[in-house]
Each structure stands twice: as C-alpha cells, then as structure tokens.
C-alpha positions in Angstrom: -96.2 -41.6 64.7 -92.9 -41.5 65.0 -90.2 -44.8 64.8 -88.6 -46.4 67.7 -85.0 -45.5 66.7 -86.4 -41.7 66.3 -87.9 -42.4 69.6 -85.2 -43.7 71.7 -82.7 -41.6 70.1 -85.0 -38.5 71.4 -84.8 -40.4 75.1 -81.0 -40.8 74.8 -80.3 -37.0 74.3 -82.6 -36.0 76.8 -80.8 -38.1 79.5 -77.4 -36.8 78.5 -78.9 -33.2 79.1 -80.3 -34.0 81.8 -77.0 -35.5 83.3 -75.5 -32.2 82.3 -78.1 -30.1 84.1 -77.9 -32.4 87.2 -74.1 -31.8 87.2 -74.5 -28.2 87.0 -76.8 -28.0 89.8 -74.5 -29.7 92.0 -71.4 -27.4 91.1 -73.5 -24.2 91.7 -74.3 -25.4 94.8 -71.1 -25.8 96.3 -70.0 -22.3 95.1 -73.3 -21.1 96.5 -72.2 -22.6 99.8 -68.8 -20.6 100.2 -70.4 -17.4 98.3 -73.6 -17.4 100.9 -70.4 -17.6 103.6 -68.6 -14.4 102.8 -71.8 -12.2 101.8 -72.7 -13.2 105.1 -69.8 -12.2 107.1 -69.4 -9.3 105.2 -72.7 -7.9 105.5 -73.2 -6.5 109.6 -69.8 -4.5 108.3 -71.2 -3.0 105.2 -74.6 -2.3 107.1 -72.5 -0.9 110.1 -69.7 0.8 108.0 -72.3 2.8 106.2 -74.6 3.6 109.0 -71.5 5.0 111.0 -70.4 7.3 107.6 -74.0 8.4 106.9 -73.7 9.7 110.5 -71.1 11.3 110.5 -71.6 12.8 107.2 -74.6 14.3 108.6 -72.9 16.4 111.2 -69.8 17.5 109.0 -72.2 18.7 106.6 -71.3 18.8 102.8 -68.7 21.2 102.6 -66.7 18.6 104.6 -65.5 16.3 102.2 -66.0 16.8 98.3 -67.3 13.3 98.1 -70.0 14.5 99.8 -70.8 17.4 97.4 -73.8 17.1 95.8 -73.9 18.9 91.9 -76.0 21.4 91.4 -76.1 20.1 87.7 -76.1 16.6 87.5 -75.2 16.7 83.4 -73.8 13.3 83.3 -74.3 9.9 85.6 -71.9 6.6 85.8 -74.1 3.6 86.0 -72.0 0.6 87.8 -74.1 -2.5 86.1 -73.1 -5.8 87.9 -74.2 -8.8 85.9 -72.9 -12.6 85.6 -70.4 -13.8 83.3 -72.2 -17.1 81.9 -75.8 -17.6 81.5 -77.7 -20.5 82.4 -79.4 -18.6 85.2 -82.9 -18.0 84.6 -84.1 -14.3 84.4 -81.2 -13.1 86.3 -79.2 -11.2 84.0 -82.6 -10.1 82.0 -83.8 -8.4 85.6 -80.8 -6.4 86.3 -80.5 -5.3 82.6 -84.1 -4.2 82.8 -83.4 -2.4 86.1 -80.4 -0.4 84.9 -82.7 0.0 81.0 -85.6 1.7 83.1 -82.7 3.9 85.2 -81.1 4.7 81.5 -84.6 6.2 79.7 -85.6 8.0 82.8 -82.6 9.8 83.5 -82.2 10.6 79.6 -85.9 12.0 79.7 -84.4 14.5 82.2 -81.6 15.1 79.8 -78.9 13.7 81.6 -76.5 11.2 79.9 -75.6 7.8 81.3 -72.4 5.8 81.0 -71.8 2.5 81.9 -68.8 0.6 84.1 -69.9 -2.9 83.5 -68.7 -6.0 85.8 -70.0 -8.8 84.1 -69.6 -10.3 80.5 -73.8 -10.2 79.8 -74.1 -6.6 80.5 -70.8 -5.6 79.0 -72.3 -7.3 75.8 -75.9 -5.8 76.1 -74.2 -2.2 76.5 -71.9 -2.7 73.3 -75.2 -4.6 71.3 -76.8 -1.2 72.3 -73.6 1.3 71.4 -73.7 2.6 75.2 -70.4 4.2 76.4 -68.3 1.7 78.3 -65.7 3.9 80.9 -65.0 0.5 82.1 -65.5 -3.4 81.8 -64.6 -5.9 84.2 -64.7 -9.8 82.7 -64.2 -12.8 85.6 -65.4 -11.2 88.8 -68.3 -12.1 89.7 -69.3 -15.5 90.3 -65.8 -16.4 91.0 -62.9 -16.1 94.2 -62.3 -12.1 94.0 -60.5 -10.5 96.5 -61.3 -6.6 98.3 -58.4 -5.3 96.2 -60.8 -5.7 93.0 -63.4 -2.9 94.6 -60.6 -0.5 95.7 -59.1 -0.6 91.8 -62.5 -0.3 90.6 -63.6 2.0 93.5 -60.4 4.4 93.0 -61.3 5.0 89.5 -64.9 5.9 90.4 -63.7 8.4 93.0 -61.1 10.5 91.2 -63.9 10.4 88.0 -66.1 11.8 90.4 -63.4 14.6 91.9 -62.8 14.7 88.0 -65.7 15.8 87.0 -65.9 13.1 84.2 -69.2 12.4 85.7 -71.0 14.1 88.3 -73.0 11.2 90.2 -72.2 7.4 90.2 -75.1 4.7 90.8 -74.3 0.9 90.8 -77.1 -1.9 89.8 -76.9 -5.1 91.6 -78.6 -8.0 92.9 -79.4 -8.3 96.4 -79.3 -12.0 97.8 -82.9 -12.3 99.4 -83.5 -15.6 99.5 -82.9 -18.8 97.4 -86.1 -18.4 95.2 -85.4 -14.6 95.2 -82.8 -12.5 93.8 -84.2 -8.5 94.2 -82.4 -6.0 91.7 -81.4 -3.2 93.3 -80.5 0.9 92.1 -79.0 2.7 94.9 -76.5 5.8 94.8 -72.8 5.7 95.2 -71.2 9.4 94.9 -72.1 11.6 96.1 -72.2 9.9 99.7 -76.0 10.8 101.1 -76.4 11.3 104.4 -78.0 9.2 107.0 -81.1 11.9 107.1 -81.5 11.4 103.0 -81.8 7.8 103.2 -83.8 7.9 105.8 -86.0 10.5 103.2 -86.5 7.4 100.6 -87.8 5.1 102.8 -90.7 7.3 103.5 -93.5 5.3 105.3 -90.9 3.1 107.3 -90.5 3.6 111.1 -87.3 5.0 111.7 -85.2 3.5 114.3 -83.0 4.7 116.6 -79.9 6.0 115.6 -77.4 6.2 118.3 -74.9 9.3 119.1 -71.4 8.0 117.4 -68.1 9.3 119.5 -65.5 9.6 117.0 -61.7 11.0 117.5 -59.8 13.0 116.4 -62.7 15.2 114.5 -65.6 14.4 112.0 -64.2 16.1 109.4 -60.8 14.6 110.0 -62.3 10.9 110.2 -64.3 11.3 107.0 -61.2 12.5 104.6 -60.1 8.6 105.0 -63.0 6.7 105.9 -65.2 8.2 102.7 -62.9 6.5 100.3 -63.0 3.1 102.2 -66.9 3.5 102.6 -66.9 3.4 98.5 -64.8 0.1 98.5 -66.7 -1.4 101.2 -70.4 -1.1 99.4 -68.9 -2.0 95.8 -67.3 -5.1 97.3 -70.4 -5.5 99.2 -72.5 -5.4 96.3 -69.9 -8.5 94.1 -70.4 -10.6 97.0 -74.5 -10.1 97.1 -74.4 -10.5 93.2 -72.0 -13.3 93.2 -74.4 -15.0 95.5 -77.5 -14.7 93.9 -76.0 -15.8 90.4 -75.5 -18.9 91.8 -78.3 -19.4 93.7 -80.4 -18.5 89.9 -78.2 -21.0 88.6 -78.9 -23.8 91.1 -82.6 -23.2 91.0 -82.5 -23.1 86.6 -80.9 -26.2 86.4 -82.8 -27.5 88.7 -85.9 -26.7 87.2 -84.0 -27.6 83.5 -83.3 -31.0 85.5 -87.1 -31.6 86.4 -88.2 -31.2 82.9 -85.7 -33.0 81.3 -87.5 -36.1 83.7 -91.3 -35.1 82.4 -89.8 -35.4 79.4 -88.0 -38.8 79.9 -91.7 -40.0 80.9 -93.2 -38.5 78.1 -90.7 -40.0 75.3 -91.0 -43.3 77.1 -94.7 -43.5 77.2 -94.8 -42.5 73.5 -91.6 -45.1 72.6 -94.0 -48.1 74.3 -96.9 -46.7 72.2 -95.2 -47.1 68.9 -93.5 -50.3 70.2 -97.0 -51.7 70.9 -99.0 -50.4 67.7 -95.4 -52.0 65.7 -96.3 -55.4 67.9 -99.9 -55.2 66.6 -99.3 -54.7 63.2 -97.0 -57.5 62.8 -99.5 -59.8 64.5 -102.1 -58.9 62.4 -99.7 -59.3 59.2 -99.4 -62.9 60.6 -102.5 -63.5 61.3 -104.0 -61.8 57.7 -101.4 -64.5 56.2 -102.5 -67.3 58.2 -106.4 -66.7 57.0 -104.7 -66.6 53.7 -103.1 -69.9 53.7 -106.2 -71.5 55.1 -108.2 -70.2 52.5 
C-alpha cells in the first residue's frame, strides 16, 4: 500500500491539474461566446451568397466565367485542411485529419495527386510528419480574432492557382459547428464553382426546395465576373468562423470532461489516503498494545 506522503502528494497534483483544467474551461468558454456570435451572423450570408451564385451560375453556363470551368483532367487537387493551433481539444484535430487522410488515399487510387494549404499548426505538422507538399501554411488563425482580409489573401492565391493551372480543383476540409457536443467534419468543393443543379445532384434522396427566380442587373455573365471571386472569400471565411467555433466548443467540453476526472480521482486518492492512514492508526495501536502484554508479562 502506498504511504501517506506518496498519497497526498498524488492528491496535491491532481488538484493543481484540475485547477488548470477548470481554468481552461472557463477561457474557452468566453471565446466560444463571441466565436458562436460571428459564425452566427455570418452564416444566412454565406448560405444566401452561395445560393444566389449557384443560381446564377446555372444560367450563364460554364463557359461564362473560367472559375466555373470544370477540367476535363483533374491531374492534380489543392486540399484546404483547416485544423486548430493548440491541442487540448479532444478528437477534434484527429477527425478532420482523418477526413482529409480518407479524401488523400482515395483521390491517389484514381491517380490524382493532392496538395495541401494548411490553416492550422496540427495539420501543418501532420502534413510535414507525413512529407505532403505544403503550397501554403497559415499559423494563428483559427481559434483567434481574424479578420475577412485573411480569406481574400488566402482566397486570391487559391484563385489565380486555379486560373494557373497549378492545380486543377481545390477542396477545403473543415469543421462544421453542429452543436456543442458535436463538431461534424466536413469535405466540400471550392473551384471549380458547381452549380446550384450539381449540389442539388449530391444530396440525392433530400426533397428539394424551392428555388426562387433571382433578377439580377446588368447581366449574368457580367455579375458573375466579380461576384465569383467574392463567393470564394465568403465560404473560406465562412468555413474559419465554423472551425474557430467548434475548436472551442471541443475545448470547453475536453476540459470539462479532464475537470470531472480529475474530481473521481480526488475521491479516489482520498479514500485510499484514509485507508492507509487507518491501517498506519491500527498498526501503531497494536504495537502498543503487543508492548503492553509484554510488560505485563
């Protein structure tokens, strides 16, 4: 069994961890607060912004707008990965890698290759543990105060690599804020812009709903020469502000999970500390009681 001092020095760590955990509960919390904010105030515009483009892109048709091109070859795909910075999150960063992992072998099966524009120190690291070709890294976005000027940088290179042909199709991998227990990881396609009809084609199953007729001046294919480019921007930021959100929501629940353990624990370590305190008690009361006897006899 082990001693008291082991005993109480094991109880005294645990309550300084669990002070830390505590502590870090409370901070992602707060950030979660002004994070949930501004996904959700962004969010109707995305949604809206997209449906609108998808429309429109529809009736221009492809030769419109070489954004909207699709390659008859597809030889080579950018992969926009979107993880945290820190860890401390639970299965958060392991769920998004996995997504963009299972994304990587299947699109190599087909022989075509997959490069990687990270945002996000965890999946930066995993691509460079892995010797993955990095276009791009982004440290200290996500989870933090970030601005719309960060996805039209980012977004502007993605576009002229596309119009490049560097790469012929970019896809980004983020999380999607669902609810506070859940945090869905989500593949969807950048470049080339599909059309409302092809989204509409992967959620087979679904009932459709009513799209309504948009009345746009001057012309579609005028429109869509400067609202393309924007549409980019908008679903990259879009996507930081659902990541950034669900980071800290995995966050609050992990340490408060780490924080709830760290208490079973406590009770564990304290039950065990009276154990050894007693069986101490009783061997020093049969010590003088043995020497009593003795003494007597």
């Amino acid at each position: 069994m082990a001693t008291l001092k082991d005993v109480q020095m094991k109880i005294a760590a645990v309550k300084k961890t669990q002070q830390i955990t505590k502590a870090m509960n409370m901070v992602a919390a707060s950030k979660l607060r002004g994070a949930q904010e501004s996904m959700d105030g962004f969010r109707p515009y995305a949604g809206k912004f997209s449906e609108v483009l998808g429309s429109l892109a529809e009736k221009a048709g492809e030769e419109t707008n070489p954004l909207l091109e699709a390659r008859e070859e597809v030889e080579r795909i950018n992969l926009v990965l979107c993880t945290s910075d820190k860890g401390l999150c639970g299965g958060f960063n392991t769920n998004l890698i996995s997504k963009a992992q299972a994304f990587k072998k299947e699109k190599e099966a087909q022989g075509i290759e997959v490069v990687f524009t990270n945002f996000g120190k965890k999946g930066r690291d995993w691509c460079r543990r892995n010797k993955f070709e990095i276009l791009s890294e982004h440290v200290g976005v996500i989870g933090t105060r970030f601005g719309f000027n960060i996805a039209v940088s980012s977004g502007q290179k993605l576009i002229q690599g596309f119009l490049d042909k560097t790469f012929d199709e970019v896809y980004i991998v983020y999380a999607e804020f669902v609810s506070m227990a859940r945090q869905a990881p989500v593949l969807k396609q950048m470049l080339p812009i599909l059309p409302i009809e092809s989204v509409e084609a992967e959620t087979e199953g679904e009932e459709k709903s009513y799209l309504a007729e948009h009345i746009c001046e001057p012309s579609p294919p005028e429109l869509l020469g400067e609202l393309l480019p924007k549409n980019v921007y908008v679903q990259l930021y879009s996507a930081f502000l659902e990541t950034s959100t669900s980071e800290h929501a995995a966050r609050m629940a992990a340490m408060d999970n780490a924080t709830k353990a760290c208490k079973d624990m406590i009770e564990n370590l304290t039950l065990l500390y009276n154990k050894a305190r007693q069986a101490a008690i009783t061997a020093e009361l049969m010590d003088i009681v043995g020497g009593a006897e003795a003494l007597k006899g």
